[in-house]
N, C-alpha and C positions, 0 to 999 in steps of 0.2 A: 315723737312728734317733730316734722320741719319747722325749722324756722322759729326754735324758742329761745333757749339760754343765751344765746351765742350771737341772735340777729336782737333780743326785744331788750333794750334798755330798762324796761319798768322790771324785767326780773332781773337785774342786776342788783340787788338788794336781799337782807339777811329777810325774812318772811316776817318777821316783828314788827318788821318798819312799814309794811301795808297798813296797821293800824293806826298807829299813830294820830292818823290826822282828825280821828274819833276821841282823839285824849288828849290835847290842847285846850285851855281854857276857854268859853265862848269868846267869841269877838276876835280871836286870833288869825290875825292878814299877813304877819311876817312872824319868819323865825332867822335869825340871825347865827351862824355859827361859825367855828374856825377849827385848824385841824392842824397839829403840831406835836415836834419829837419834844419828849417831855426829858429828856436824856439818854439812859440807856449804856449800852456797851462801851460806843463809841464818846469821845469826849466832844462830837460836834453832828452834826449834821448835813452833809450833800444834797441839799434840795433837785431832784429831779424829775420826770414823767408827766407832771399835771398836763403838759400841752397835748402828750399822746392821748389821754385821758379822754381831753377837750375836743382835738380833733375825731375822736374816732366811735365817740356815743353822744355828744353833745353840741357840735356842729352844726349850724343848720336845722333843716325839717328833717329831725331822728325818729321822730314816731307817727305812726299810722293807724288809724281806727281799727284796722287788722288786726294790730300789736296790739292796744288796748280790749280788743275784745278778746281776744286771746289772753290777756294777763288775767282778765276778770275770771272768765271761765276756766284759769288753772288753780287761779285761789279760791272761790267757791269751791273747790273738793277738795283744797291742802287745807284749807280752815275749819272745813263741813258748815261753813255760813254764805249767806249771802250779804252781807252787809258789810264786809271789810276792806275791801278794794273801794277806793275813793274814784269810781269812774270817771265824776265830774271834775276831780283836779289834775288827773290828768289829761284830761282832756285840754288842759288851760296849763300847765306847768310840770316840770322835772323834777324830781327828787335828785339827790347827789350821790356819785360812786367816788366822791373823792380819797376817800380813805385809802382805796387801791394805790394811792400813790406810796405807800408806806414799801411796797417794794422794790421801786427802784431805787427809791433816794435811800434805800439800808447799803442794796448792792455799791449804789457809787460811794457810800461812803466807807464801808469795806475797802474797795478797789482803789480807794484814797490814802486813807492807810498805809497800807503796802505800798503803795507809792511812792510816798514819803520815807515808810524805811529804806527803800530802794535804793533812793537818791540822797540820806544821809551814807550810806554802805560807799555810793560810788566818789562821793565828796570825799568821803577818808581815803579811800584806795585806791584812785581810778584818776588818771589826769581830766576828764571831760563828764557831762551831763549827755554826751551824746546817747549812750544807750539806751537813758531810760523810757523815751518810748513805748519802744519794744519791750521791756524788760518781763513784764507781768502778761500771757496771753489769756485769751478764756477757750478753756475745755470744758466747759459744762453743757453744752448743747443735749448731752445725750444721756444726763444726768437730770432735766430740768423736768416738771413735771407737765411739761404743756408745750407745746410749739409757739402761746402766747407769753407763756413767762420767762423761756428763752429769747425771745425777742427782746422784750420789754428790761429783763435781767441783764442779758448780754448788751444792750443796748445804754446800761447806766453802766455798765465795766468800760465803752467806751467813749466814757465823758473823760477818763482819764488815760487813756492809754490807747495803740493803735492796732496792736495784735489780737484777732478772735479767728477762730474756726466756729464760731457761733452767728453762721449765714441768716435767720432768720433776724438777726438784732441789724443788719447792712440795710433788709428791707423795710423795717422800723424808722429807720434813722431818715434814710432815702424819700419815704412817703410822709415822714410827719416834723424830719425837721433839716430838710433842705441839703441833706449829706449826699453829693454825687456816690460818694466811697468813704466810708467812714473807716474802716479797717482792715489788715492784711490777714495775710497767711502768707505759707510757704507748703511745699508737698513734704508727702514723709509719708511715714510707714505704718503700721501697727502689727501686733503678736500674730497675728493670722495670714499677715504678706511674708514674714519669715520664717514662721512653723510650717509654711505651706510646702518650704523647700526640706525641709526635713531637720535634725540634728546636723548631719554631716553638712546638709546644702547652706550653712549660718551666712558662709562669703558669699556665694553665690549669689542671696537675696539681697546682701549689701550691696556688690557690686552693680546687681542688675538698676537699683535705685541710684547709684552716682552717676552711672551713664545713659540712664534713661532721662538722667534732667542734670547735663553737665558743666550745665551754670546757675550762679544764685544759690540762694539757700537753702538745702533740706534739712531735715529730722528723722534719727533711724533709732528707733530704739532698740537696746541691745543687750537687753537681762532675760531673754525668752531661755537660755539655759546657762550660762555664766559672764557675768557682767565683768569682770575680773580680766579673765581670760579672752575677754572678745574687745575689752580695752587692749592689753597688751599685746595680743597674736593677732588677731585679725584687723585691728584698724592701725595699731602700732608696728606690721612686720608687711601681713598679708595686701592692705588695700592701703599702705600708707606713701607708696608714690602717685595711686589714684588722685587720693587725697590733695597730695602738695600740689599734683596738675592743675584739678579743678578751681584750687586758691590762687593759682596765676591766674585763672579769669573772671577771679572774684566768686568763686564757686565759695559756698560756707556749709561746714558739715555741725550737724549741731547732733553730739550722742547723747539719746536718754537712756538715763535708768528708771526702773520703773517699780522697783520693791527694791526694802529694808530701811537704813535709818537714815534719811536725807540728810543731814550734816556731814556723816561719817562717810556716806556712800558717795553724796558731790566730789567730798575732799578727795579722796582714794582715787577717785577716776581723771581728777584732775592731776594727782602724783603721778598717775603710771601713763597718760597723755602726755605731761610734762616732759618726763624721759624719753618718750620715742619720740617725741617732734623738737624737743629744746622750749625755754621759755625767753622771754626779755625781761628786763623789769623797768618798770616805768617812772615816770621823775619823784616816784612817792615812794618806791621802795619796795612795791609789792609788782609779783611776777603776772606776766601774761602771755595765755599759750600765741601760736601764731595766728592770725587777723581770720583766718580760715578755717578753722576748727574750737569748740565751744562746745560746754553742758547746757543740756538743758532739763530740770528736775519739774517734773508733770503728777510726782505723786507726794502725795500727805501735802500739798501747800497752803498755808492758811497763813493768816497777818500774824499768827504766832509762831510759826516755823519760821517764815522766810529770813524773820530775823537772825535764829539761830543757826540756820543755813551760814547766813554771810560773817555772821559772829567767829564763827570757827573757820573759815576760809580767813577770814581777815587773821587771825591769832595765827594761822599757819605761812601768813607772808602771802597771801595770793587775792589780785585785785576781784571783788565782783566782777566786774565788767566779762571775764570768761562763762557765767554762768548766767542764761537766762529761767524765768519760772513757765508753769503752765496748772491754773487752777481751773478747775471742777465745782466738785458740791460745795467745799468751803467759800467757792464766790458768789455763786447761783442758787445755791439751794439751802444751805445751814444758817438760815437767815429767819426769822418771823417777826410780826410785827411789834412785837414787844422788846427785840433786837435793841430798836432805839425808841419804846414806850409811845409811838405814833397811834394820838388818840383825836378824833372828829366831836368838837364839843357845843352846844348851842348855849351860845353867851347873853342872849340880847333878845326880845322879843317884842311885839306892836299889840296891843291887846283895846280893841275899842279906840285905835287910836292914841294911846298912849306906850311910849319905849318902857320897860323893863327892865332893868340888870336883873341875869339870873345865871345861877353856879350852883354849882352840885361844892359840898364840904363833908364829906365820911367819917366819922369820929376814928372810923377802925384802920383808916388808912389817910392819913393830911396830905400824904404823897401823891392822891389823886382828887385834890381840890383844883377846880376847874378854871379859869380864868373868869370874868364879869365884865357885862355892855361892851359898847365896841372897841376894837381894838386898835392899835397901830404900833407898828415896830420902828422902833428907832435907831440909828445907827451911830453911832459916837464913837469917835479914837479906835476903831476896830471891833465894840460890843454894840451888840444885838441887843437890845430889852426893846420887851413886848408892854407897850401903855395901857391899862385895863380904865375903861369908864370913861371913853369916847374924850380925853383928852390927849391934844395931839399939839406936836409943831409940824404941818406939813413939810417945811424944811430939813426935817429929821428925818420924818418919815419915806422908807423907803417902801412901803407897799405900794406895789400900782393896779391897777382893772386888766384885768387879762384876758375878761369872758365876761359879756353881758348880752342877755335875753337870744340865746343862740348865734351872735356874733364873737369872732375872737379876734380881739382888740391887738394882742402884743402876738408877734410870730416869731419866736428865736430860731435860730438856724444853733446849730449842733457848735459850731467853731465860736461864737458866741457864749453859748454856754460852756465851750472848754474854758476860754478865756478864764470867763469866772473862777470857775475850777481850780486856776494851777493854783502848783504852790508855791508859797510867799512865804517872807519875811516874817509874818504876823502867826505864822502858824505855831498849833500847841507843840510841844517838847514830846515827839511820838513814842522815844523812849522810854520818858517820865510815865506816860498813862502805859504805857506794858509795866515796869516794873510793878507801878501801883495795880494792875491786874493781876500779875503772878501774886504780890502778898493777900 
């Protein structure tokens, strides 16, 4: 059928939730709720997405008698009733998709993460914070399970960082929160542009990619038959005056490997790079290859590798800063909503005119006792508590109205919301919570 899932707001809901408004107490005119990481994996939270959210199904006049008559006529046969679609409320008002926010704000906080190991790694090793930008990029585009949760995915990986080959999340960003260009690339290769020229053709497909783009940055990956070997003979003997040309005019080669064991395999490729080009060592001690040449490790990367990555480069004397990442499923996709325990809860209710506190309390699980009446967050010395029972210092409180009655109040632009983002001084000990993960 045209024009269902994808164009009609009122089916953007689990099918349960058509009833509901049959199962309220009589007299009921408000239902009051909130929606929040209850903890989780991570020790914080990246609040991201809602504005996309806002803009893009609740904006404005989102629904049409079309849509309504059409929702009605798909739940009379998904229910086999007639009586469960609330015709006449939506006619008059919206149900909520906010929960959907639970996946970007896991990804950004993922992408945070690693972020932070990043930029302890390059503090230890590394004279500058310039690289970490770039440091982390997204490869998951082609891993993600939708061209909208690649967007939306890739789009909370760049709250913190500026690298994606994830093009769907540039036009997210661009349409809903004011980013001319939110993120780069660079060209580069893949197993199919170099198997194409055969085993014997390995140079020839490198060569033809450094002079086909003989300035600026590429990526070649180079384990299609021996990663070893095509460090030391072909980029260390065979293409290694190429090489040093295109770094007089700021040309940068970045080799990937793309199988076996990313600490051991970074290391090794940086030793045997080291030997053919020379290294320097920097005011900290630790070495680095020439300004022109750089790893880059695109496989197994997760906020639990990267560390051990740079763990063992560091113990062997060699600065991060030679080594950038590129994550996939571990950024975009190994994620669910229970990640960081993001749950949509009704706290507070109007019954005949009178407010309500109401909470759910599970004897079998206390862990999923629910907040009560309205709420407000307050911000103090660096902590978040949430006030249950509609008492408040507005001065504290940092929630503001972002969306009311189909207008949207607050519009942040993307570089705003980075702002927020970075990282400070206040942040948790990213270490501390790995170790306490590993035990």
């Amino acid at each position: 059928m045209e024009g269902t899932v994808l164009d009609n707001v009122i089916l953007l809901a689990d099918s349960y939730k058509v009833s509901h408004h049959r199962q309220y107490p009589p007299g009921t005119s408000s239902v009051y709720s909130y929606f929040e990481s209850r903890g989780g994996r991570f020790p914080y939270t990246v609040f991201f997405g809602l504005q996309y959210i806002l803009k893009r199904w609740l904006k404005g006049p989102v629904l049409t008698k079309e849509m309504i008559q059409e929702a009605k006529e798909i739940f009379a046969v998904h229910f086999k009733k007639e009586n469960v679609f609330n015709e006449d409320g939506w006619n008059y008002i919206l149900e909520t998709i906010f929960v959907q926010t639970w996946y970007p704000m896991t990804v950004a906080t993922n992408s945070r993460i690693q972020k932070q190991i990043i930029r302890q790694y390059l503090e230890d090793t590394h004279d500058s914070l310039d690289p970490l930008p770039f440091s982390l990029h997204d490869f998951g585009y082609r891993g993600a399970s939708s061209v909208e949760s690649a967007a939306i995915g890739g789009a909370a990986h760049l709250v913190n960082f500026k690298g994606t080959d994830t093009v769907a999340a540039l036009s997210l960003l661009r349409k809903y929160y004011h980013s001319p260009m939110a993120g780069f690339s660079i060209p580069a290769s893949e197993h199919s542009t170099v198997t194409a020229w055969g085993r014997d053709g390995e140079t020839s497909a490198f060569r033809t990619l450094l002079e086909a783009f003989p300035d600026g940055p590429v990526a070649c990956v180079s384990d299609s038959y021996d990663i070893w070997k095509c460090c030391e003979k072909i980029w260390g003997e065979e293409l290694r005056d190429l090489v040093i040309k295109r770094g007089k005019t700021g040309g940068v080669l970045c080799i990937r490997p793309d199988s076996g064991d990313p600490p051991t395999v970074v290391h090794k490729c940086l030793e045997i790079l080291g030997s053919a080009y020379g290294t320097r060592e920097n005011s900290k001690g630790f070495r680095l290859l020439p300004p022109y040449i750089k790893v880059i490790q695109g496989d197994g990367i997760s906020y639990r590798t990267i560390g051990a990555i740079l763990e063992n480069l560091k113990a062997h004397g060699w600065s991060s800063a030679n080594v950038v990442f590129g994550s996939g499923g571990s950024l975009l996709q190994k994620v669910n909503r229970d990640t960081q325990k993001c749950a949509f809860k009704c706290s507070y209710v109007v019954i005949n005119g009178e407010g309500v506190d109401v909470y759910k309390q599970p004897i079998s699980d206390l862990g999923k006792t629910s907040k009560k009446g309205r709420l407000a967050l307050h911000h103090v010395n660096g902590t978040y508590t949430t006030v249950e029972g509609g008492t408040r210092d507005p001065k504290l409180d940092v929630l503001v109205p972002v969306f009311e009655n189909g207008e949207l109040l607050k519009d942040y632009t993307l570089e705003e919301i980075r702002g927020r983002a970075e990282l400070n001084e206040d942040d948790i000990d990213v270490f501390k919570f790995l170790a306490e993960e590993e035990s």
